[in-house]
N, C-alpha and C positions, 0 to 999 in steps of 0.2 A: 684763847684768852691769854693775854699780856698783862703779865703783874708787875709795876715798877714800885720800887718805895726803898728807903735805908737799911743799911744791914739790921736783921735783929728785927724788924716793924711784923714778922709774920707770914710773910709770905708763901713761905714753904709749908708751914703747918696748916696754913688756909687750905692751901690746893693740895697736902694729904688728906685732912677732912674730906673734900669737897669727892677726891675719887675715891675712898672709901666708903662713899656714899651710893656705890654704882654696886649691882649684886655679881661676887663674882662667878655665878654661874653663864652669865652673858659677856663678861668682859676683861681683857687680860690689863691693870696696870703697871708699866712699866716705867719708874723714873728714872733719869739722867743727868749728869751733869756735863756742860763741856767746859773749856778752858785752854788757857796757851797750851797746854800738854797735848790737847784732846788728836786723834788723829783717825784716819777714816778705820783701821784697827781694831781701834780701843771699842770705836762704835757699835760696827758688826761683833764685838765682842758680848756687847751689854745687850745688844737685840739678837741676835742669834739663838738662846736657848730661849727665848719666849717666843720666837716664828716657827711657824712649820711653811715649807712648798706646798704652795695650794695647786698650781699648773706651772708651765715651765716660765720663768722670770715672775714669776707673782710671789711674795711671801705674806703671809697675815696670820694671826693667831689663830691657837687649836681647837678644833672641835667649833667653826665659825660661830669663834665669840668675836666682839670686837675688841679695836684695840684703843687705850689710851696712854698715852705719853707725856709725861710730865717731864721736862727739861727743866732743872734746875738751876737756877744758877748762870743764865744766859751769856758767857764769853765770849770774843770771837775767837775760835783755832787759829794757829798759826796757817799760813799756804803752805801745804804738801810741795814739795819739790820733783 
């Protein structure tokens, strides 16, 4: 889901509701923001203590909940060098 609208119109506290709404005995939510700052880093930083290894190159939440990701705040990063 793609939320567009002006600063301030609500968006972020819609889609807190809305995954607050999911039970977290089934599902890990994890929000994010990116921005000119944002870098592949910061990323793995903000998702790494909510993944576990499932098999080798797989990562998803623990105890096979699912997951949901709320991106806040849509930027684009700058290109990595």
């Amino acid at each position: 889901m793609l939320k567009c609208g002006g600063t301030g119109t609500g968006k972020s506290l819609n889609c807190d509701t809305l995954i607050s709404m999911f039970p977290s005995s089934r599902y890990t939510a994890l929000t994010m923001s990116f921005s000119a700052q944002s870098n592949v880093m910061s990323i793995h930083q903000c998702l790494g203590p909510k993944l576990k290894r499932r098999k080798a190159g797989i990562l998803g939440p623990d105890n096979n909940k699912k997951g949901l990701v709320l991106v806040d705040d849509l930027n684009m990063p700058k290109k990595e060098k």
